[in-house]
C-alpha positions as a Markdown table, in Angstrom:
| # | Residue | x | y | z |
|---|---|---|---|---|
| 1 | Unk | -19.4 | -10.1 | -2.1 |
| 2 | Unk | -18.9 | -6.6 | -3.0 |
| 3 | Unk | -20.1 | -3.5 | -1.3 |
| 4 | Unk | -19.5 | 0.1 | -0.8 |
| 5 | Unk | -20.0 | 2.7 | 1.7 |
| 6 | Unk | -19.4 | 6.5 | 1.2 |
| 7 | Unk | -19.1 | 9.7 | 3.3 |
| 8 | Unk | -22.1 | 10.7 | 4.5 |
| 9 | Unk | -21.3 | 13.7 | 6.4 |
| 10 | Unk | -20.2 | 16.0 | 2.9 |
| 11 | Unk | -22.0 | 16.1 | -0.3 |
| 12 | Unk | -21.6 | 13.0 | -2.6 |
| 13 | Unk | -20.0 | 14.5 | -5.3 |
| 14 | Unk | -16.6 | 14.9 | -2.9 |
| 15 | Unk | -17.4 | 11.8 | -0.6 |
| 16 | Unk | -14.7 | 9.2 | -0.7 |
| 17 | Unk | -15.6 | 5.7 | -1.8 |
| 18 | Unk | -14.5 | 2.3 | -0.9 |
| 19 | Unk | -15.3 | -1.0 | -2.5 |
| 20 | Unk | -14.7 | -4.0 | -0.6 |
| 21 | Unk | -14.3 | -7.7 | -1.4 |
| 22 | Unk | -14.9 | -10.4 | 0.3 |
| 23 | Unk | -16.8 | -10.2 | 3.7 |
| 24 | Unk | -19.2 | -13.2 | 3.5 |
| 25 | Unk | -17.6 | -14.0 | 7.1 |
| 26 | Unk | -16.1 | -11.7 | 9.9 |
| 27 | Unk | -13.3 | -10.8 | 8.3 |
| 28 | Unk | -10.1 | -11.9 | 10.2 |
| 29 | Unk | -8.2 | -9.4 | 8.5 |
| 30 | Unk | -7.7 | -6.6 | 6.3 |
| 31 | Unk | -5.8 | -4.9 | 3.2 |
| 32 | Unk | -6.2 | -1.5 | 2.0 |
| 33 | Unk | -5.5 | -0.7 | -0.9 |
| 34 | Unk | -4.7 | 3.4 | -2.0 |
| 35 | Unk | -4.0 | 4.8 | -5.2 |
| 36 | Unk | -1.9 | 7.2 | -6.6 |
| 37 | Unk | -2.9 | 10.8 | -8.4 |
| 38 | Unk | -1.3 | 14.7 | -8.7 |
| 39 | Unk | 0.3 | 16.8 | -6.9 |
| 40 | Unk | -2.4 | 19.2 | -6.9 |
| 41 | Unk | -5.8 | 18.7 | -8.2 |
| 42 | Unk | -9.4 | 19.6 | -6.7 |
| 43 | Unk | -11.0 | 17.5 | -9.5 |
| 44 | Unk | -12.9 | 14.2 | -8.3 |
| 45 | Unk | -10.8 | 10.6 | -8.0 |
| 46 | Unk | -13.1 | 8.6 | -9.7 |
| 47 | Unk | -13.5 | 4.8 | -10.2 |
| 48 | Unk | -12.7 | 5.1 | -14.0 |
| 49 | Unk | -9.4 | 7.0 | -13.7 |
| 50 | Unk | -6.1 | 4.6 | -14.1 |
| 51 | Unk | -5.1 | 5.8 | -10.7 |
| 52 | Unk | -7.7 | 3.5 | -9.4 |
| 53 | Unk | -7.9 | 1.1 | -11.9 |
| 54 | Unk | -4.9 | 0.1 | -11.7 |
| 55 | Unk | -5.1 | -1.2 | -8.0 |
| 56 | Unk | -7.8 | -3.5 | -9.0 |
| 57 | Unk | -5.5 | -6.3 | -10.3 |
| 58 | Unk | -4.4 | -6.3 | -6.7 |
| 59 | Unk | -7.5 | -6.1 | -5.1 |
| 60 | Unk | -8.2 | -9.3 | -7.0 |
| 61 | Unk | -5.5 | -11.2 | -6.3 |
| 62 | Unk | -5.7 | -10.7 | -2.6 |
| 63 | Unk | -9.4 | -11.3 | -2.5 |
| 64 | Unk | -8.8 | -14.7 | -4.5 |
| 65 | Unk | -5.8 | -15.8 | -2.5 |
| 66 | Unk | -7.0 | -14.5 | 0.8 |
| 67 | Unk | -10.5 | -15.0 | 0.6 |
| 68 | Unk | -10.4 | -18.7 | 2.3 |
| 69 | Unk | -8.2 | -16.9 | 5.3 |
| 70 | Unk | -11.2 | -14.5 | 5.9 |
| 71 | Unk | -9.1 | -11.3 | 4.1 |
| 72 | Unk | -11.6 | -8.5 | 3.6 |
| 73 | Unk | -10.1 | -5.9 | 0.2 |
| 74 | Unk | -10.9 | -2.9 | 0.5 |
| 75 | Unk | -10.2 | -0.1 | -2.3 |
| 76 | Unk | -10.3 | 3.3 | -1.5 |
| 77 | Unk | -11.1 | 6.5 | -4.2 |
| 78 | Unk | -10.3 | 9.3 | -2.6 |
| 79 | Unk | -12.6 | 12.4 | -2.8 |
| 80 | Unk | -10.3 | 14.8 | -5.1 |
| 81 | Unk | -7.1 | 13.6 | -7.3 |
| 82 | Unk | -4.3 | 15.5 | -5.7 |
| 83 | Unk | -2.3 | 15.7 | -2.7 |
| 84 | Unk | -3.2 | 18.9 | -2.5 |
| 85 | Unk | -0.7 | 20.1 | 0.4 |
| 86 | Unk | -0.9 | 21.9 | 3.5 |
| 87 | Unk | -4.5 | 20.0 | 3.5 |
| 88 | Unk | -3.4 | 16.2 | 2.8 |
| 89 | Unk | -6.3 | 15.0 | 1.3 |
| 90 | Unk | -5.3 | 11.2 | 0.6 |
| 91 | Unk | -4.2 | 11.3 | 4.2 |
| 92 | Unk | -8.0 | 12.4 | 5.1 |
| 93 | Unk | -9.4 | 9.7 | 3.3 |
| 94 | Unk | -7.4 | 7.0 | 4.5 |
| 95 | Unk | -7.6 | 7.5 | 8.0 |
| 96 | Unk | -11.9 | 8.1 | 7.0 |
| 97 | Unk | -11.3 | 4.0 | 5.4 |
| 98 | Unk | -9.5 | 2.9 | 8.6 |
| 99 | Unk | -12.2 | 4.4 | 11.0 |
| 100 | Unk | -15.1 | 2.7 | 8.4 |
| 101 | Unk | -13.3 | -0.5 | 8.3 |
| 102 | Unk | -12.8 | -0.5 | 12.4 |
| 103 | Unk | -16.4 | -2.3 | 12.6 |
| 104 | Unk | -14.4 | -5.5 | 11.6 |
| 105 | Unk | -12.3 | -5.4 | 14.4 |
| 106 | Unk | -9.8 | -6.7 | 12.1 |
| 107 | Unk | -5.6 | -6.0 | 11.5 |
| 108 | Unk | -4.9 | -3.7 | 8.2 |
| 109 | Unk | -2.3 | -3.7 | 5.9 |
| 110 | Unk | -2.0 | -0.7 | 4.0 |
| 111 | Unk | -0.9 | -1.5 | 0.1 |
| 112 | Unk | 0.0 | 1.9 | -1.7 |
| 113 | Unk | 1.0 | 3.0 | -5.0 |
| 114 | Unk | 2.5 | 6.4 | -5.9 |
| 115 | Unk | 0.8 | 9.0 | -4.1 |
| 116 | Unk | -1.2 | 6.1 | -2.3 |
| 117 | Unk | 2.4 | 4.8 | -1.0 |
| 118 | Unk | 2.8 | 8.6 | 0.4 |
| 119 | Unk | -0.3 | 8.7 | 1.7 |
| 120 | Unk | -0.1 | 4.8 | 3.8 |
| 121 | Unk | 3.2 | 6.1 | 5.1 |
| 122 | Unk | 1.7 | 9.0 | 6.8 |
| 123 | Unk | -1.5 | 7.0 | 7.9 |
| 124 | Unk | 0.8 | 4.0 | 9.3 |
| 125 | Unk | 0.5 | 5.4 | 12.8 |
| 126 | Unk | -3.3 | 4.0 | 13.3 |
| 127 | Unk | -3.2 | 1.2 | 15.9 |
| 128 | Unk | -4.9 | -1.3 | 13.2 |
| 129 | Unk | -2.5 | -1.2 | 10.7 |
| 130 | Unk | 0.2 | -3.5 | 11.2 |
| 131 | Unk | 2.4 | -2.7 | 7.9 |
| 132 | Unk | 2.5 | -0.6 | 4.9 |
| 133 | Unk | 3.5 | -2.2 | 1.6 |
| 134 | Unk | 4.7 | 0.8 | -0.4 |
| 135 | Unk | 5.0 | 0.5 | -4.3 |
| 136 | Unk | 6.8 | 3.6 | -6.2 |
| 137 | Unk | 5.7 | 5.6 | -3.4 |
| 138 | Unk | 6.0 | 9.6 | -4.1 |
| 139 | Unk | 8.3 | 10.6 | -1.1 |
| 140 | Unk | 9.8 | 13.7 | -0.6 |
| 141 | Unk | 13.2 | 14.5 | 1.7 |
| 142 | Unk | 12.5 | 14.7 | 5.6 |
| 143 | Unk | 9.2 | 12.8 | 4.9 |
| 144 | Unk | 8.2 | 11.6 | 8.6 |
| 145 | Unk | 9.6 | 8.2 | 9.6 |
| 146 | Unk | 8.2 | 8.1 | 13.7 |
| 147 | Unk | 4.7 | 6.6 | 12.7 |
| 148 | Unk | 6.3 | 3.7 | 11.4 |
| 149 | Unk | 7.2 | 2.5 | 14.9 |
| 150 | Unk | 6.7 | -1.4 | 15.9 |
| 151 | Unk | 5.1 | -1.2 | 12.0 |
| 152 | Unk | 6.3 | -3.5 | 9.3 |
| 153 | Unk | 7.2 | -1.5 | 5.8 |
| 154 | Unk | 8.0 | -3.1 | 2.2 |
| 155 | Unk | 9.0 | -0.9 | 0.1 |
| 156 | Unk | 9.3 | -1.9 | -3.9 |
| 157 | Unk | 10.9 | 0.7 | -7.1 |
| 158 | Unk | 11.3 | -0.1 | -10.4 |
| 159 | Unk | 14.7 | 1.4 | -12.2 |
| 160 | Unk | 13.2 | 2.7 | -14.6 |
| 161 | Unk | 11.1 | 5.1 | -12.8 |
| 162 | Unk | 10.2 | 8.1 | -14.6 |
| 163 | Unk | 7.4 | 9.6 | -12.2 |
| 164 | Unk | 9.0 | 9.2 | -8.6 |
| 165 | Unk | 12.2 | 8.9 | -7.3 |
| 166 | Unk | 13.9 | 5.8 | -6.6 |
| 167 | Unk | 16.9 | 7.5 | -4.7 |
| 168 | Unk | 14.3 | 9.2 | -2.2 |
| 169 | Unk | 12.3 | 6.1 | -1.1 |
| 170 | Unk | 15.8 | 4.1 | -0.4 |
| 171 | Unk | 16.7 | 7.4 | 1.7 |
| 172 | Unk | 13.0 | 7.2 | 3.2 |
| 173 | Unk | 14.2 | 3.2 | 4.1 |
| 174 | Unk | 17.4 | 3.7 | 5.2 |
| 175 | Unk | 16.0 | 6.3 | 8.1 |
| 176 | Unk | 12.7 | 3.9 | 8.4 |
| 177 | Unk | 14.9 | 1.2 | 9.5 |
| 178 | Unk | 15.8 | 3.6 | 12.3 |
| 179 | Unk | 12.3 | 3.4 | 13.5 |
| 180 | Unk | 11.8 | 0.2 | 13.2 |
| 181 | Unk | 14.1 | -3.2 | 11.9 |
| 182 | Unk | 11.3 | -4.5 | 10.2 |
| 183 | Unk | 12.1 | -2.9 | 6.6 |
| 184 | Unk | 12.8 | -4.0 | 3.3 |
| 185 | Unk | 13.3 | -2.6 | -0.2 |
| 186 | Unk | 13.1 | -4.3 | -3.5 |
| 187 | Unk | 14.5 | -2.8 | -7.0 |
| 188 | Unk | 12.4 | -4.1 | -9.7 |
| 189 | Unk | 14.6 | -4.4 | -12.3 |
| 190 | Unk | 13.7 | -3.3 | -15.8 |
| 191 | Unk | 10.2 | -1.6 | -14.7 |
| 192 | Unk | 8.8 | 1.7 | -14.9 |
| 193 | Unk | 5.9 | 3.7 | -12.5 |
| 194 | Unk | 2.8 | 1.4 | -14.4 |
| 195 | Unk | 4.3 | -1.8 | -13.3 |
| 196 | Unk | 3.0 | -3.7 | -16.3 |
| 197 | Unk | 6.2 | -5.2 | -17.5 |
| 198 | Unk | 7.0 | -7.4 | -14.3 |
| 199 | Unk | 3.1 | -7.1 | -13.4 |
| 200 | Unk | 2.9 | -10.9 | -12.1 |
| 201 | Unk | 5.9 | -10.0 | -9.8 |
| 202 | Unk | 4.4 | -6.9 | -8.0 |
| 203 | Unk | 1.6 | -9.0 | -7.4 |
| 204 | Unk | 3.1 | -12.0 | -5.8 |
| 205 | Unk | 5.2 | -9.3 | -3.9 |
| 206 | Unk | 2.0 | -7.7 | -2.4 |
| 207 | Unk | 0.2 | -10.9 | -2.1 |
| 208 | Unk | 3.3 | -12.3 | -0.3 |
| 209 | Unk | 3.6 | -9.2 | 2.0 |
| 210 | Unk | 0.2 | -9.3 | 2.8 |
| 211 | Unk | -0.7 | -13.0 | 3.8 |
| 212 | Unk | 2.5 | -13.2 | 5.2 |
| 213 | Unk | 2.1 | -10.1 | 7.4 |
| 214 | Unk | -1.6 | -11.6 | 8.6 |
| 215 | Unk | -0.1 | -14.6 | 9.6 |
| 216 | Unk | -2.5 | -16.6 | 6.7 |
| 217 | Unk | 1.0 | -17.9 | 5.5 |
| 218 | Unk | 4.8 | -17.9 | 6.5 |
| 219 | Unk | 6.3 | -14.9 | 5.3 |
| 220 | Unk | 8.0 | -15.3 | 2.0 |
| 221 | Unk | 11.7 | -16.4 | 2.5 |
| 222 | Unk | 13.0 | -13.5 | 0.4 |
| 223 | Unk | 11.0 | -11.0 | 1.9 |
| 224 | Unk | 11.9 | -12.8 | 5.6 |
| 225 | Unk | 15.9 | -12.9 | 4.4 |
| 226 | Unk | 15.6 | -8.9 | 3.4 |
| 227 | Unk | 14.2 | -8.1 | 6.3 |
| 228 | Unk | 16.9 | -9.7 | 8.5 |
| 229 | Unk | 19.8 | -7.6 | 6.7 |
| 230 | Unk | 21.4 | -5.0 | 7.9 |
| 231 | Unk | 21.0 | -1.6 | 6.5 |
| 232 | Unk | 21.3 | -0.8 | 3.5 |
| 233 | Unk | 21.7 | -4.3 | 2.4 |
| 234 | Unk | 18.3 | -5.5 | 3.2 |
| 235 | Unk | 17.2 | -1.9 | 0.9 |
| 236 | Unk | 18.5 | -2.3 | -2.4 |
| 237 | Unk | 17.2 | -6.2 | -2.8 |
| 238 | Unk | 17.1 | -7.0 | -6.6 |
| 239 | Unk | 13.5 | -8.3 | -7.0 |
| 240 | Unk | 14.5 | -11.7 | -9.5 |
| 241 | Unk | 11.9 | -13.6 | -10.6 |
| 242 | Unk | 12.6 | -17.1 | -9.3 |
| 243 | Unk | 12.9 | -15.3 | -5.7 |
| 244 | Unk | 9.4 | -13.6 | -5.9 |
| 245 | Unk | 7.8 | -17.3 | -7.0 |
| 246 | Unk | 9.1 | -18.5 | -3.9 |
C-alpha cells in the first residue's frame, strides 16, 4: 500500500511530502529514506527531480525484502532543494517525517544520500531512530558528532567521488567512533556520487544495514566484522562484491 501525508500547517506549494510503502499491518519498524539536493536553493524538491528519484530503487528494495517483517518505507521530499544554511531546511523536514511517522510507534533507520546523509546525521538525535545509514553524505569539517550517541552509523563513499568528499566523511567516522563504537565505513571501489555502477551493491548494503539493525535478520557478517575494528580500520572497509552478497 502506498500513501502520503503532507504539511498542513504551510501552504502546499512548500509542504514536504512523504510516500510510504508498506503499512497493511502495524508497522514493526521503520526506514527513512532522504535525498540529496544544493547547497542553496529556495526552489521546490519535487517528486520528479533525480534527487528523489534516485532513492526509489531503495525504497523498493526495502519494502520487498522487509515487507513480510512489518518494515514501513517511507520517502521524504523535502519542501525546497537546498540546504540552505543558517535555516537547515532538510533538517526541518526530517525531524517534521519523524514526528509524522511517531503514530507507528515504531524504530527508524534513517537511510541518506548526499545532502540526505548530512541531513540524517544532524537528525540522529531523535529517540526513534536507532541508526543512520549514510551514503556519499555531504559533510563539512567540525560537523557535529554528539547526536550520534548509543546510535548505530554506516557510512558508504565511492572513490570516485566527484560531488562530496570522501576524505571528510572518514574524518566525520573517525570522531563518530568517539561517540559511539558502533561505526563503520565502506569505500566503494570504482563508483562515483550516482552509485549506478556498483548499484546492486549499495542496495544489499542498505538492505543489509537496515534489516539487520531492526533485528528482522542477523546483521551482515561484514558489516558485523567492520563494526568490531578498531579505528580507523573498521573506516576504510573495501566494499568487494562477494562480501556485500553475504
Amino acid at each position: 500500500m502506498i500513501g502520503s501525508c503532507e504539511r498542513r500547517d504551510m501552504p502546499s506549494s512548500v509542504a514536504p511530502g512523504l510516500r510510504e510503502r508498506g503499512g497493511d499491518r502495524r508497522p514493526t519498524g521503520v526506514a527513512l529514506l532522504l535525498h540529496g539536493g544544493r547547497a542553496r536553493s529556495h526552489a521546490p524538491a519535487t517528486r520528479s527531480k533525480l534527487t528523489y528519484l534516485r532513492m526509489t530503487p531503495f525504497a523498493r528494495d526495502l519494502a520487498n525484502h522487509g515487507g513480510r517483517h512489518g518494515l514501513l518505507v517511507a520517502q521524504l521530499s523535502y519542501r525546497y532543494r537546498g540546504w540552505n544554511a543558517p535555516d537547515l531546511d532538510p533538517v526541518t523536514d526530517t525531524r517534521w517525517a519523524l514526528d509524522q511517522l511517531r503514530r507507528h510507534d515504531a524504530p527508524v533507520v534513517l537511510v541518506g544520500h548526499s545532502m540526505g546523509g548530512r541531513a540524517a546525521l544532524h537528525a540522529a538525535d531523535d529517540p526513534s531512530v536507532l541508526g543512520v545509514c549514510a551514503l556519499a553524505p555531504w559533510t563539512e569539517p567540525g560537523e557535529p558528532v554528539e547526536q550520534l550517541a548509543g546510535k548505530s552509523l554506516l557510512i558508504a563513499h565511492g572513490d570516485r567521488e566527484r560531488w562530496t568528499d570522501p576524505r571528510l566523511s572518514y574524518d566525520y567516522a573517525v570522531r563518530a567512533k568517539v561517540v559511539t563504537a558502533d561505526v563503520c565505513r565502506f569505500d566503494v571501489l570504482g563508483d562515483g556520487h550516482a552509485m549506478l555502477r556498483r548499484a546492486g551493491e549499495w542496495t544489499r548494503l542498505v538492505r543489509s544495514f537496515v534489516l539487520g539493525r531492526l533485528g528482522y535478520e542477523p546483521l551482515a557478517p561484514w558489516i558485523a566484522n567492520a563494526v568490531r575494528e578498531p579505528s580507523p580500520r573498521g573506516l576504510r572497509v573495501p566494499l568487494s562484491l562477494e562480501g556485500a552478497a553475504g
